[in-house]
Structure formats: C-alpha cells, structure tokens
SEMAR-108431 format. One record per residue (C-alpha): x, y, z; residue in three letters; chain. Coordinates in steps of 0.001 Angstrom, whole numbers. Each point is the difference from the previous one (the first is absolute). Last residue first. Example, Ala and Ser with C-alpha at 12.3 -4.5 7.8 and 13.67 -1.06 7.14 Angstrom:
2
<<13670, -1060, 7140>, 'Ser', 'A'>
<<-1370, -3440, 660>, 'Ala', 'A'>
END
This chain:
439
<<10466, -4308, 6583>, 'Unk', 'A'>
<<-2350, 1637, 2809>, 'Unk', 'A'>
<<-2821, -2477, 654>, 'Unk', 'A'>
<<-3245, 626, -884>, 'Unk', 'A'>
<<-1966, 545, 3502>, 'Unk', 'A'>
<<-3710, -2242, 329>, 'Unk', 'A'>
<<-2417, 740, 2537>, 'Unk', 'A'>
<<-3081, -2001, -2164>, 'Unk', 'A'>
<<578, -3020, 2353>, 'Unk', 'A'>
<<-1758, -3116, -1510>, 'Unk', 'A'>
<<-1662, -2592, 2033>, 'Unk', 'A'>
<<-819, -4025, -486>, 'Unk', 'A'>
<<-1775, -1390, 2220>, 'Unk', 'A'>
<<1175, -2476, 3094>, 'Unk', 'A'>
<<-1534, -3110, 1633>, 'Unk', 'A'>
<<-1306, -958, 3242>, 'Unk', 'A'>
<<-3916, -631, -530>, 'Unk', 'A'>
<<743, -2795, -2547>, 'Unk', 'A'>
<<-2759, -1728, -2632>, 'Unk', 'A'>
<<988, -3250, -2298>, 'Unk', 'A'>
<<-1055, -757, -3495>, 'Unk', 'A'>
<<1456, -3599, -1676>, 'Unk', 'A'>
<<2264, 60, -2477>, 'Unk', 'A'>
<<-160, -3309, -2113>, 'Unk', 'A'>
<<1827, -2765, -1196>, 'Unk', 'A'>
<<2512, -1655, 2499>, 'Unk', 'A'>
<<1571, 2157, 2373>, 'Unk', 'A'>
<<-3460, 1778, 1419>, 'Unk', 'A'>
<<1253, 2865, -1512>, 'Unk', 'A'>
<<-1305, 2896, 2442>, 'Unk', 'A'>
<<-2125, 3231, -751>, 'Unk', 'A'>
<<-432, 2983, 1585>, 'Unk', 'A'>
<<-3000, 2011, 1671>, 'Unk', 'A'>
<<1562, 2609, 2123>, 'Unk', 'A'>
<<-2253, 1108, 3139>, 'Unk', 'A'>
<<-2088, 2731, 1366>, 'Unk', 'A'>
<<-2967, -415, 2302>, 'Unk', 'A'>
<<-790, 2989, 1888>, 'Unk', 'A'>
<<-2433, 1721, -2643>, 'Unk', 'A'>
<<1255, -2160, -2839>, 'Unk', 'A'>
<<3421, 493, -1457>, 'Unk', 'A'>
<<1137, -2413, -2220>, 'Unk', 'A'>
<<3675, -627, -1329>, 'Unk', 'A'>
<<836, -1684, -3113>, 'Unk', 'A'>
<<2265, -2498, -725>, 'Unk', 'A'>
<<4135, -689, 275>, 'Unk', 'A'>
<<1395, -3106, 1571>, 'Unk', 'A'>
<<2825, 475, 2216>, 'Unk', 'A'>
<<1878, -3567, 1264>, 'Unk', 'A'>
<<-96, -1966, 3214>, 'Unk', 'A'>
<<-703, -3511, -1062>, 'Unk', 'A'>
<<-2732, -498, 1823>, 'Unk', 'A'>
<<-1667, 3015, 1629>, 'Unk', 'A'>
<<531, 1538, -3366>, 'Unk', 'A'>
<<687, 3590, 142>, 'Unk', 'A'>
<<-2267, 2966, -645>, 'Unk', 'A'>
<<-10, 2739, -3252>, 'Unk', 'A'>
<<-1712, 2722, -1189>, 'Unk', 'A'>
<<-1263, 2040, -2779>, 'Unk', 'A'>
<<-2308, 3168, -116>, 'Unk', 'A'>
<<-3956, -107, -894>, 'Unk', 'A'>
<<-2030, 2952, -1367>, 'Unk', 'A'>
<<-4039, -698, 87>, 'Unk', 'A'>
<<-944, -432, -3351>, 'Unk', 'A'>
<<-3804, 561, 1133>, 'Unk', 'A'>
<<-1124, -2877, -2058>, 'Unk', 'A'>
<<2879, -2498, 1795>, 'Unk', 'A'>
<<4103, 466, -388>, 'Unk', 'A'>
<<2488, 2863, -555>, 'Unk', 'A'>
<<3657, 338, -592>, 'Unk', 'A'>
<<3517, 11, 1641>, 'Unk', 'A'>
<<-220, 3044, 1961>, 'Unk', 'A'>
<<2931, 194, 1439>, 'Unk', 'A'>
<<307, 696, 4011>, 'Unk', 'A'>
<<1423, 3531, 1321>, 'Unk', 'A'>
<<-3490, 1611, 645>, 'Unk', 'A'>
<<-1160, -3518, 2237>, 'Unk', 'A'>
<<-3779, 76, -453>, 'Unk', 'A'>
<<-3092, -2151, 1776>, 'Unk', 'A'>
<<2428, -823, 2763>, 'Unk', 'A'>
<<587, -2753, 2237>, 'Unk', 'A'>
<<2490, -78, 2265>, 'Unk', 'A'>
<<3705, -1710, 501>, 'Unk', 'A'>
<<988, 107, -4135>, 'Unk', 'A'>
<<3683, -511, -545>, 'Unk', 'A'>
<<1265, 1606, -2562>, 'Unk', 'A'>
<<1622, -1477, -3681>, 'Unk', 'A'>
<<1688, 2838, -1254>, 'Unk', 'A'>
<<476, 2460, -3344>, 'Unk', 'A'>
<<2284, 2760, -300>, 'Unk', 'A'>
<<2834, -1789, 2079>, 'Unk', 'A'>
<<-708, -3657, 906>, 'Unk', 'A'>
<<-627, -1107, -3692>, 'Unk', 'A'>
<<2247, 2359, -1846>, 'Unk', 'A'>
<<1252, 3361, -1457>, 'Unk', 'A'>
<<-3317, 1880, -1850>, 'Unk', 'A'>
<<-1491, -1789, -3343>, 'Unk', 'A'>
<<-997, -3259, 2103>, 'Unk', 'A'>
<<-2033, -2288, -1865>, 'Unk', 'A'>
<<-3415, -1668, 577>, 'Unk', 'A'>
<<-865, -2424, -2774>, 'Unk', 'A'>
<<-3525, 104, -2146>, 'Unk', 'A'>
<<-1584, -2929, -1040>, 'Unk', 'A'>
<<-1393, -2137, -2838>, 'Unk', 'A'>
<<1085, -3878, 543>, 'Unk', 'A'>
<<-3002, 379, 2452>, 'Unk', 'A'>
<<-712, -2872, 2574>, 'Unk', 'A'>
<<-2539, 271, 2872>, 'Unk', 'A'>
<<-88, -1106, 3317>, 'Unk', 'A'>
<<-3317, -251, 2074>, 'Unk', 'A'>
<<-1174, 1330, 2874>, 'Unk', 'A'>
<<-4145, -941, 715>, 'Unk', 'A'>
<<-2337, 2649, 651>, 'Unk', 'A'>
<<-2685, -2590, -2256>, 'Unk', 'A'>
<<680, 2296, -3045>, 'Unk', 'A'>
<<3880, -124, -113>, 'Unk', 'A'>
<<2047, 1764, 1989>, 'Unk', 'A'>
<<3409, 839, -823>, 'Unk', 'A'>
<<3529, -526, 156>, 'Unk', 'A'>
<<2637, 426, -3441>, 'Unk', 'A'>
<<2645, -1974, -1007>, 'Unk', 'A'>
<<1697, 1419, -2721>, 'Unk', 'A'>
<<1955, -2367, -2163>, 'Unk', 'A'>
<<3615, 601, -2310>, 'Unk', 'A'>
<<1024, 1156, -3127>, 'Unk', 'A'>
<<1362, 3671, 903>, 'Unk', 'A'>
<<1368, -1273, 2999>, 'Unk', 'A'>
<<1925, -2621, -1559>, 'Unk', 'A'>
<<2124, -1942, 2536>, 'Unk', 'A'>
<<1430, -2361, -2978>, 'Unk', 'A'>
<<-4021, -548, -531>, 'Unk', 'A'>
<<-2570, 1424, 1424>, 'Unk', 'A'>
<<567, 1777, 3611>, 'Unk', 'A'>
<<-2967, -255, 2344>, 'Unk', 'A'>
<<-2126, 2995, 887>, 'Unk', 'A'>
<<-1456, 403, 2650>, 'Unk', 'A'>
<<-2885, 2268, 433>, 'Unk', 'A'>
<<-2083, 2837, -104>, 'Unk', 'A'>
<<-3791, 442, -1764>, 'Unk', 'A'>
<<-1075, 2989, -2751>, 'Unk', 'A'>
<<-3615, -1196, 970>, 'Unk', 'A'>
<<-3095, -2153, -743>, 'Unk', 'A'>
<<118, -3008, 2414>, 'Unk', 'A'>
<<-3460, -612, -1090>, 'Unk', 'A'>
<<100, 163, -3939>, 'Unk', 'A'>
<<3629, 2158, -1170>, 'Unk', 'A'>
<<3368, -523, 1048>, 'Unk', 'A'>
<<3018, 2005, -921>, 'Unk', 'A'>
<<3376, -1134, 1307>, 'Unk', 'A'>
<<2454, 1882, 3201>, 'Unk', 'A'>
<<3920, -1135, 143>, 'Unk', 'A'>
<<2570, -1, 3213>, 'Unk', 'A'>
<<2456, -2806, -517>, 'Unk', 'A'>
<<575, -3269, 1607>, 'Unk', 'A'>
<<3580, -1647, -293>, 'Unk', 'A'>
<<405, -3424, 74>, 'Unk', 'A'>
<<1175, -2718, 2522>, 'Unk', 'A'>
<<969, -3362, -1236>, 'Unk', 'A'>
<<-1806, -3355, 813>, 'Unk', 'A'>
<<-374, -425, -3576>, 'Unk', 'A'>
<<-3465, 177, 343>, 'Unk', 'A'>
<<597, 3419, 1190>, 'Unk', 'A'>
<<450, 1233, 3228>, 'Unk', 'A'>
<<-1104, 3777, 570>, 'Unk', 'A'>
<<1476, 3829, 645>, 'Unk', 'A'>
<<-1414, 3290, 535>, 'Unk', 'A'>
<<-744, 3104, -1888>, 'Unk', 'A'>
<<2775, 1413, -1689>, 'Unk', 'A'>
<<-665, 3276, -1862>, 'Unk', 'A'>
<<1400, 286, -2965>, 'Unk', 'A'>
<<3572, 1949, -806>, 'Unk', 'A'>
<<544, -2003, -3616>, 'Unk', 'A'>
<<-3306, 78, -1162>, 'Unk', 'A'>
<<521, 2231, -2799>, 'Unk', 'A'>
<<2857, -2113, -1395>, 'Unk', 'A'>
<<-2084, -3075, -372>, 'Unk', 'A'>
<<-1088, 1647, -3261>, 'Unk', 'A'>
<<-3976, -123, 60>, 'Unk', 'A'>
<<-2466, -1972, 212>, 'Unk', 'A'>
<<-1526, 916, 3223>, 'Unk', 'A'>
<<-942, 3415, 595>, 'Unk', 'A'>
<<2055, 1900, 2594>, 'Unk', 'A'>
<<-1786, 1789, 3389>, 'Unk', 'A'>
<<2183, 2358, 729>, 'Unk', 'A'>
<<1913, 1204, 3386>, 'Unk', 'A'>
<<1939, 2816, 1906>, 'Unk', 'A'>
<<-2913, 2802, -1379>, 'Unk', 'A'>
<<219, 3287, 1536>, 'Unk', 'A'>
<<1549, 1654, -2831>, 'Unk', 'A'>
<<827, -2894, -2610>, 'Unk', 'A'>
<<3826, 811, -998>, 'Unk', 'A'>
<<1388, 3425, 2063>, 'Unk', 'A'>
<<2737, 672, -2214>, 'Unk', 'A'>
<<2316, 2462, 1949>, 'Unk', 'A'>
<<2816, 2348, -1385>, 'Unk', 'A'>
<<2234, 2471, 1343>, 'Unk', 'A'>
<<1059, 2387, -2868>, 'Unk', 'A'>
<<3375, 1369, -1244>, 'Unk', 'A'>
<<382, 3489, 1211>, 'Unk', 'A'>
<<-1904, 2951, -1924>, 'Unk', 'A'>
<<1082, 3458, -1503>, 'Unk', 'A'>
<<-2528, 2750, 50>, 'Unk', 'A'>
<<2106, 2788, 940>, 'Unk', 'A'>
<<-1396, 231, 3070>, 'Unk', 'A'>
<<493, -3692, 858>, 'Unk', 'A'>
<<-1565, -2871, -577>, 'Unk', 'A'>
<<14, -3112, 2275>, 'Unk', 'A'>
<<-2160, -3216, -1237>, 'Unk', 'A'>
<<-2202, -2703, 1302>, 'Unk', 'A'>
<<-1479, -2342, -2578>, 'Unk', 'A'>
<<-2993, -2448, 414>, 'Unk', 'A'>
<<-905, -2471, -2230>, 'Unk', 'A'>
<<-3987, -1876, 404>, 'Unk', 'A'>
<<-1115, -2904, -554>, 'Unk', 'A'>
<<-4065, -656, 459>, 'Unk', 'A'>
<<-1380, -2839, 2382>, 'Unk', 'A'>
<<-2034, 2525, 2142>, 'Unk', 'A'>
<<-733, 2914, -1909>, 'Unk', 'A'>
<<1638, 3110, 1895>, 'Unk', 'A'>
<<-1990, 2657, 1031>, 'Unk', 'A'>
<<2091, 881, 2960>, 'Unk', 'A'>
<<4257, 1465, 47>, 'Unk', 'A'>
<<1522, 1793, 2862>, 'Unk', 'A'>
<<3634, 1208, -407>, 'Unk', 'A'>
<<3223, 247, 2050>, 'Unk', 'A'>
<<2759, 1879, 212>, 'Unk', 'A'>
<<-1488, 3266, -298>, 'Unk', 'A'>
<<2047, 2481, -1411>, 'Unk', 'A'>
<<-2251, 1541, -3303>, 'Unk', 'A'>
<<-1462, -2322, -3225>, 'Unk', 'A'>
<<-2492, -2282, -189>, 'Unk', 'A'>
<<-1988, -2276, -2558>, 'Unk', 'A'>
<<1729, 1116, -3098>, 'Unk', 'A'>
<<-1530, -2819, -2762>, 'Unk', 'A'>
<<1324, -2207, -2136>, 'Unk', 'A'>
<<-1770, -254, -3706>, 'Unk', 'A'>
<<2762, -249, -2341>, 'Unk', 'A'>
<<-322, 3620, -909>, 'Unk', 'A'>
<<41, 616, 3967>, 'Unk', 'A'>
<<-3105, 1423, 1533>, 'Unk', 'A'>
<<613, 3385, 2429>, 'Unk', 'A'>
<<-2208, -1036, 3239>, 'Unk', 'A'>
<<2817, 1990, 2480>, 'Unk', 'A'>
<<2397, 1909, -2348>, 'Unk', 'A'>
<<3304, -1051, -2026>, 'Unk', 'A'>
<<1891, 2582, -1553>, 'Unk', 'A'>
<<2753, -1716, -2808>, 'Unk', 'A'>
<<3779, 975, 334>, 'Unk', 'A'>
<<690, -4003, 755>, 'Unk', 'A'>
<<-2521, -2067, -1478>, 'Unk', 'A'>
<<-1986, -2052, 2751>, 'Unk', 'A'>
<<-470, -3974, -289>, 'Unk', 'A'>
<<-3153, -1223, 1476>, 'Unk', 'A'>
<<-1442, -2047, -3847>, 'Unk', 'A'>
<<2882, -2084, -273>, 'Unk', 'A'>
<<-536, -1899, 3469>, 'Unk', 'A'>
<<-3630, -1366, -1985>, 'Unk', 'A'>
<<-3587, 336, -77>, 'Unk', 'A'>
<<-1892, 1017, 2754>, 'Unk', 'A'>
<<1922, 3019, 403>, 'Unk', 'A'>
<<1226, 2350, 3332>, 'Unk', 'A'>
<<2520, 2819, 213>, 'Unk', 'A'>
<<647, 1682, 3447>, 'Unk', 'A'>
<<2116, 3078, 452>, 'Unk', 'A'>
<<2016, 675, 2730>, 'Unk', 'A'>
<<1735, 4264, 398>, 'Unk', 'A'>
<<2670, 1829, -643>, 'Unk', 'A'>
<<254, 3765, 1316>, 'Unk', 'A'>
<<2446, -961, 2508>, 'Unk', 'A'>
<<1875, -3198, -590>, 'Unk', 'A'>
<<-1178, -3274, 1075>, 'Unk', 'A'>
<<255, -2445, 2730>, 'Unk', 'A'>
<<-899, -4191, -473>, 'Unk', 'A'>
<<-2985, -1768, 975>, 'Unk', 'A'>
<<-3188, -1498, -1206>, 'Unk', 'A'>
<<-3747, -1180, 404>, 'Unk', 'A'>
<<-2570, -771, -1911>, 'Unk', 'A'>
<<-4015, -1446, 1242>, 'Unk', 'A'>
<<-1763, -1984, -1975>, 'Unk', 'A'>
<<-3725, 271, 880>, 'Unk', 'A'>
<<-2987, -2353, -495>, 'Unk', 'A'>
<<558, -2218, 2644>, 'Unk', 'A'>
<<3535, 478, 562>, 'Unk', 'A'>
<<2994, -286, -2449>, 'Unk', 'A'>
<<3222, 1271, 1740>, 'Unk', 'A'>
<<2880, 1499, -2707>, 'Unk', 'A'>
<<3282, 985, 1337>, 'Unk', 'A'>
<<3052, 1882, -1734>, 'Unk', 'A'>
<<2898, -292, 2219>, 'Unk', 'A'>
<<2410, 2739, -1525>, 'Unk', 'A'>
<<-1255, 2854, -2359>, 'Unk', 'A'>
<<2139, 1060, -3173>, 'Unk', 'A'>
<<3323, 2466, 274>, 'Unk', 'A'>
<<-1207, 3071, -2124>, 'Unk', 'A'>
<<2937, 972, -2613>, 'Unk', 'A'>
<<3426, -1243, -157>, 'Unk', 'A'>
<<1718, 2229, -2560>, 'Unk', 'A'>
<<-2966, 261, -2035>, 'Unk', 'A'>
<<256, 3463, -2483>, 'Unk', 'A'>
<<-2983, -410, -2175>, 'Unk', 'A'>
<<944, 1664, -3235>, 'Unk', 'A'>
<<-787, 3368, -2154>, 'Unk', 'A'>
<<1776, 1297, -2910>, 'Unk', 'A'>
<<-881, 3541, -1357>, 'Unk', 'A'>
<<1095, 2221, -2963>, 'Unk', 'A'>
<<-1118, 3462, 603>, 'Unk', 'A'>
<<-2577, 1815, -2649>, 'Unk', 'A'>
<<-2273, 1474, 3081>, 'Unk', 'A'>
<<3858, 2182, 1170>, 'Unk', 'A'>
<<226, 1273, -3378>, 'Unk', 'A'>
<<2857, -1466, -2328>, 'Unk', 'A'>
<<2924, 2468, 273>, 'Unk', 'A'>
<<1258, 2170, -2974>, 'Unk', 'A'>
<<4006, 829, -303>, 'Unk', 'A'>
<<524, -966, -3264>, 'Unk', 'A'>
<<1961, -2830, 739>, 'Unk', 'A'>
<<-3340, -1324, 1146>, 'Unk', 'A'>
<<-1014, 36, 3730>, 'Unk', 'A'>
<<-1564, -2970, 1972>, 'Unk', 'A'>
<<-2010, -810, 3088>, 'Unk', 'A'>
<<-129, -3058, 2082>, 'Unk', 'A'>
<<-2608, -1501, 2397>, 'Unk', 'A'>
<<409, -2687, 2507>, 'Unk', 'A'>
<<-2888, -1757, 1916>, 'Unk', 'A'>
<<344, -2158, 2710>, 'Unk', 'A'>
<<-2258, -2836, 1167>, 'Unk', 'A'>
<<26, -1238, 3359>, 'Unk', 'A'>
<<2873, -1187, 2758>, 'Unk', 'A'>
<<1396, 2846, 2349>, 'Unk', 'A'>
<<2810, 2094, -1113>, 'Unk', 'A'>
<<2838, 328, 2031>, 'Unk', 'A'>
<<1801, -2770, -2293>, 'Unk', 'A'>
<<-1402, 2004, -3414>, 'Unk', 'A'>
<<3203, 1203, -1815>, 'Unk', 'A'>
<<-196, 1340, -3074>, 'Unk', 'A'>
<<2749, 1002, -2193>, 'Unk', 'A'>
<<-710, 1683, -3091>, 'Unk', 'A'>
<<2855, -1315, -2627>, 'Unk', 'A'>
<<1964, 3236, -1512>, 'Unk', 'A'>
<<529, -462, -3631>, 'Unk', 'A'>
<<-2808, 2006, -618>, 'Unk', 'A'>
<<695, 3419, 1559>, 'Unk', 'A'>
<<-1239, 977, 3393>, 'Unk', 'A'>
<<-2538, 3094, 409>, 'Unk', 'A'>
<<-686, 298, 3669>, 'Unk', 'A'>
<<-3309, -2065, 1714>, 'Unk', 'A'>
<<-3570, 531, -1108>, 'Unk', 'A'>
<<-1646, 963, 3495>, 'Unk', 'A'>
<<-2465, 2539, -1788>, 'Unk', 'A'>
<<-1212, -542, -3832>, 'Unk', 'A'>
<<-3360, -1768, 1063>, 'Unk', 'A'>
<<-991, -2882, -1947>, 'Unk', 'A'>
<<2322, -2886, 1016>, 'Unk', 'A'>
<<-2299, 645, 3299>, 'Unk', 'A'>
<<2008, -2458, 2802>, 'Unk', 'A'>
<<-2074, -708, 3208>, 'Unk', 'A'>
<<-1935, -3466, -771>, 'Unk', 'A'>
<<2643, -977, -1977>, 'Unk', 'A'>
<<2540, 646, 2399>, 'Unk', 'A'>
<<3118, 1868, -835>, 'Unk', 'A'>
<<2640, 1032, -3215>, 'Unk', 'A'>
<<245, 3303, -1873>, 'Unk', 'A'>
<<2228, 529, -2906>, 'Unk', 'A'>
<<2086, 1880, -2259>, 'Unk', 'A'>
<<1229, -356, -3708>, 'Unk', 'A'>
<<2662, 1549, -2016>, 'Unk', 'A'>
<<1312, 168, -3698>, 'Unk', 'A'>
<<-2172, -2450, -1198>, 'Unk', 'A'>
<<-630, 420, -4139>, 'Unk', 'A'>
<<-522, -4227, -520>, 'Unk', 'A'>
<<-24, -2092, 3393>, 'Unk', 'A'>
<<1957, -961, 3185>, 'Unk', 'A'>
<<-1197, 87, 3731>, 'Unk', 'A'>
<<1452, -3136, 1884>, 'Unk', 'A'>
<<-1081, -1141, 3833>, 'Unk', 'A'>
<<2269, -562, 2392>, 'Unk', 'A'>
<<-2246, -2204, 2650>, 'Unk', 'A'>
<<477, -706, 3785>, 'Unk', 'A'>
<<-2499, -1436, 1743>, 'Unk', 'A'>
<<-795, -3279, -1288>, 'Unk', 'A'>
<<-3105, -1834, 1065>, 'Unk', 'A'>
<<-1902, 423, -3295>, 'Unk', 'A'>
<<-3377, -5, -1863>, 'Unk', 'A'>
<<-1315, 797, -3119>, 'Unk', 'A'>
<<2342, 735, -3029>, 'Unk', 'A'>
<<3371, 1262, 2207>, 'Unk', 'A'>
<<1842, 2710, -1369>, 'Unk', 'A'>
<<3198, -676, -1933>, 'Unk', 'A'>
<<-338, 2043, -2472>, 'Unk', 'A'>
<<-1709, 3570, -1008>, 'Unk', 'A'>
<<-1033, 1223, -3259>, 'Unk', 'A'>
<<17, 3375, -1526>, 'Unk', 'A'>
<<-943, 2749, -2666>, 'Unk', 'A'>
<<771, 3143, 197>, 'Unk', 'A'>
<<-2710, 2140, -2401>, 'Unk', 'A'>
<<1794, 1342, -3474>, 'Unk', 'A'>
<<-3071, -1099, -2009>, 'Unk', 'A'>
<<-1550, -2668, 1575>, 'Unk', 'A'>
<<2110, -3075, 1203>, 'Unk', 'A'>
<<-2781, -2100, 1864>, 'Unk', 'A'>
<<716, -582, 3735>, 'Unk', 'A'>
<<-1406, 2812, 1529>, 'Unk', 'A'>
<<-3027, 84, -2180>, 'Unk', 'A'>
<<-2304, 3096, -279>, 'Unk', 'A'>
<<-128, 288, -3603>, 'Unk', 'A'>
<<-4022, 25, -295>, 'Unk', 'A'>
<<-1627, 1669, 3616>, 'Unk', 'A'>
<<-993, -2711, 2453>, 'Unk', 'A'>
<<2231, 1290, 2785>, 'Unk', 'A'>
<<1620, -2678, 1990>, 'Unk', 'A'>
<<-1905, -1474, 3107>, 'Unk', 'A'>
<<3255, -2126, 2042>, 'Unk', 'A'>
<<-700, -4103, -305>, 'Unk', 'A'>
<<1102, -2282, 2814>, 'Unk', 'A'>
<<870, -2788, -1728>, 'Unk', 'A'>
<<-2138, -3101, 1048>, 'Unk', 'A'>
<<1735, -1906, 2739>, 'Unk', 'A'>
<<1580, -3310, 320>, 'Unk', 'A'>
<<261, -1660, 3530>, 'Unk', 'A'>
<<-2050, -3171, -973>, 'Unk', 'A'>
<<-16, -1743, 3549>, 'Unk', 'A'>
<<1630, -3284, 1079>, 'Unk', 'A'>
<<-1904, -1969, 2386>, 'Unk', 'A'>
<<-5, -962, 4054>, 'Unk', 'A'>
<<-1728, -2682, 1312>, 'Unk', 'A'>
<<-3049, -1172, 2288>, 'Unk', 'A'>
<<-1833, -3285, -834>, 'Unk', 'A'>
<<-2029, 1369, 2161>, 'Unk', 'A'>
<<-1607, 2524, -1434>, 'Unk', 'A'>
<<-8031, 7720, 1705>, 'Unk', 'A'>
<<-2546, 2938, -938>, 'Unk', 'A'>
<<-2527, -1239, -2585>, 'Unk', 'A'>
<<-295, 627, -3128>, 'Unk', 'A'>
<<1383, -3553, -1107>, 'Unk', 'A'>
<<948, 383, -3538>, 'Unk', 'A'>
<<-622, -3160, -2177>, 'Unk', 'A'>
<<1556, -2773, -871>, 'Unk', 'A'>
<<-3033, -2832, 319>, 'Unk', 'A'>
<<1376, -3101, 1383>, 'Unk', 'A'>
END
C-alpha cells in the first residue's frame, strides 16, 4: 500500500520500543567578535577543559567534574536547568575555587531534563573570561524519566478507530499521539525536542494529539490502509517515556480476496467453505473463491473452490453458479480465481457464517463477494447443507422480493456437480468492531 500520511485524526500488535535518548548540545549565543574563544589559548586568556561530563544523556547523579588547562589560576561556576540557566549573565557564578579542586554536582533532587553547566576562568594574571565567553556542557539528566501508558487499546469501527489508554502522570506532563503509515521507526520522539499537535516528523510521522485525555477519536481513514500508532508521556522538560505501540493492519478490512497463482503461503488463513466426498470416497475441503465470467452469466461470480493438487489452493478449480440464457443454473469452471482470506484473527471471530431467518435485500455486516447481470448487481456468498450426506456447500445467495435462497452446488459422486437451491442456509458476515490486542 501507498505510505503516505493520513491527515486525518485517528495497533494491535501492541509493544513497547527502545527510544533514541541522545540530544543535540544545547548551544549558549557567544559574541561574534574575532578572538572571542573560550577554549582557544589567545594571548594570556585562561584556557580550559572539563572531564568527565556526560556526552548526551545520563542517569547518574553525582558527577566530579575536572577543570585543568594552560594560565588557570581559578575558575567558578554556575550549574541548573537548561531552560533556566543564562551562562551569559555574570550573576549566580559560584566562589573562586582553584583548579585542582573537582566541582561536585549533585543532581538526586533534581528532576529529569537537560542541564546546563557553565564555567568561567582567570589567567595567572588575574583577568577573568567574560561571563558570554563561558565554557558550557549540556546533557539530558534521565534518572527514570516519564513511566509509559498501561493498557493501550485500539477499536476499529466503521470508519473510525477509536484509542484508548491508562496509566497516571506527573503534573505538567502530558499524552502525545504519533501516527505513520509507514513503519514503527517513523513514531519515535527525541528526548529534549518540542513536539506540537500536526508538527510533521522528518521521517514523515505525524503529532495527532497531545494534552490528558486518555483516549482519542480518529475518522478519515482509508479502509484497507496500515496504519502505526504511538502513545507517549512528555514532561515539562521535554523528556519522553518509551512508547505504546499499535499496528492497526487493513483498517476495517478482516479479509482479501487473493489472486490465484501465487505462493501457497498467502492462502494460509482462507476461508473454509464446506465439505464434500470425493471419488475417493474421502471428504475434502471447500474453499470460498469468486471467477470472472463474461456472455450471459456476465459477472465477478462466487464459488467453491476445490483444492488442486497436494491441497493446492493456489492451483485449484472455482466452481461458480449462474444462469444461463434459458434462466437455467448452471456450474461453471475457472482455473482463474480469486480466494477469500482472513487478514484479522480467524474464521468464527472477525468473520462468521450467520444464520439467515428473513429475507433481506441488504445485510450491512455480509461480504460483498462480487457482482453479476448488466446492472452488476452486488452479490455476497453463502452456504446450505446437503440433505444427503449432511455437509456445507458454499454458493451464492439471492434475494428476491420475499424469495431469498443460496444456490450451491453438489457432486453427484461420480462425474459432475450438479446445482441445488436451499432456503435454510447461512452468509457469510464480517464484524468491523475489531480491538488489537495488548502484547
């Protein structure tokens, strides 16, 4: 399918994924004028490094951090939030200390986010750098950070998936809902990084929500598209727990109609029609397929379809029922078919055989499996049991102003099917209420 961005508001596989916690430096303005470089050894300036401070990201929170450089005689420093530390402004440096004195940080009472620390120098000749020509190292203090949602569930209904979750968080943090059409890597948040309502992702993600609802609405969905949902908490200080994830695989759509042909593989959860004897006296499974016929029985026809060889479903025979020109049933052969498969749990869940009591021009919940006559009138598979032997046949149901029945077909045990008409039988039904389970 098509990866592209769904615009509209909103599986489950559901699981939990590791996050990229690195963080770009967070970068203090310097002046722009020539020579103003704390760390380049100018003239008699003091010039430093400091150790042992983390690159990106770290849960430790105690550090003892090393000043040491060419013509230091004494540095101080200031220490805090990122978001609330100015490296710039001279006030709330800390006392003179010399060199071979460690600065000692200790950040336990501290909640997670990134920190900023900023360190000034003097020379031996007495001179300080200004406060705008500090030496700064920044890192994403994440002790524990956000704890991530519990019991994410996704409910597909027609034409709306609806989200919902639960778990407590923190004051001032809040949900926020990724969705892609393309892939789990595509709704992973950066740590440090703002994220607002319809922002767009560099991979192409989307921010569909964000605030303390614990649940989300989601229409204008394609049916048959995938889509990856990702819930998230992030916290003032823009740090993010590890995601919730669904994969919601053909919205709305339990079932495809396979070509035949193919690997045997992609009819391995088809839909199983009925039984019948063969002419070895052994019973065989029945399948639901639909062929293409053109002339008088003109239509995109249901059937049953016989396994080919060593059970081949791909390489088997589709036994459609129609009428020929003198109003007459008749079964046709196709070798050229398409097989109904389950893409949603399995037969008896998603997709049923129910019991039809009255007639009805339309059931909602049945599948269409294709059309038949000039006017391409939409017809939807059934199936009825042999008086004889006792065994589902699938065919096609008819619905005409009272009169409704399922016109099947019957091997006659020797060469032939023969066509056969039942008033109690069942079609088949889909239920588009579907909820991902939580993994």
């Amino acid at each position: 399918m098509g990866a592209h961005i769904f615009l509209g508001l909103i599986s489950i596989s559901l699981l939990s994924s590791c996050v990229d916690r690195r963080m770009p430096t967070i970068k203090v303005e310097k002046p722009t004028d020539a020579g103003q470089n704390a760390n380049a050894a100018t003239g008699n300036r003091a010039s430093f490094d400091l150790s042992n401070v983390p690159e990106n990201s770290s849960s430790k929170t105690q550090f003892s951090i090393k000043v040491s450089g060419e013509n230091l005689s004494l540095y101080r420093y200031k220490f805090g939030y990122a978001d609330g530390t100015n490296c710039s402004e001279s006030s709330d440096y800390g006392q003179a200390t010399v060199p071979y004195i460690p600065i000692e940080l200790d950040l336990s009472e501290m909640e997670d986010g990134a920190v900023l620390l900023c360190v000034i120098g003097q020379n031996n000749q007495g001179s300080w750098l200004k406060a705008h020509e500090a030496v700064t190292k920044s890192w994403i203090k994440k002790t524990n950070g956000p704890s991530e949602v519990l019991g994410l569930t996704v409910e597909e209904q027609p034409d709306v998936l609806s989200l919902s979750w639960q778990g407590e968080i923190p004051e001032g943090s809040e949900y926020i809902v990724v969705a892609s059409t393309a892939s789990f890597d595509d709704i992973i948040l950066k740590d440090g990084e703002p994220y607002q309502v319809n922002m767009i992702l560099d991979n192409g993600a989307k921010i569909i929500s964000k605030g303390l609802s614990q649940s989300l609405t989601i229409n204008d969905l394609e049916q048959g598209e995938d889509y990856y949902y990702a819930v998230y908490v992030g916290n003032k200080r823009n740090l993010y727990s590890l995601p919730k994830i669904a994969f919601v695989e053909s919205f709305n759509q339990p079932f495809a109609w396979q070509p035949s042909g193919q690997d045997e593989s992609l009819y391995a959860n088809s839909v199983l029609g009925g039984k019948q004897i063969s002419n070895m006296n052994e019973e065989q499974n029945l399948y639901l397929c639909r062929a293409l016929h053109s002339g008088v029985d003109n239509g995109l026809i249901v059937g049953q379809l016989v396994p080919g060889p060593n059970n081949s479903l791909g390489q088997g025979r589709c036994y459609s029922i129609a009428f020929n020109q003198n109003d007459e049933l008749r079964v046709i052969p196709k070798n050229s078919y398409d097989v109904l498969v389950i893409n949603k749990g399995k037969l008896g869940e998603q997709i049923t055989w129910k019991s039809i009591e009255t007639p009805a021009a339309v059931y909602p919940e049945s599948i269409v499996s294709g059309y038949e006559g000039i006017a391409m009138d939409q017809t939807i598979a059934c199936r009825a049991t042999d008086d004889e032997k006792n065994l589902w046949r699938p065919g096609l149901a008819y619905y005409e102003a009272v009169d409704f029945g399922c016109n099947y077909s019957v091997y006659n045990g020797t060469s032939a099917l023969i066509t056969s008409t039942a008033t109690n039988f069942e079609i088949l039904t889909y239920s588009n209420v579907f909820t991902v389970p939580d993994l």
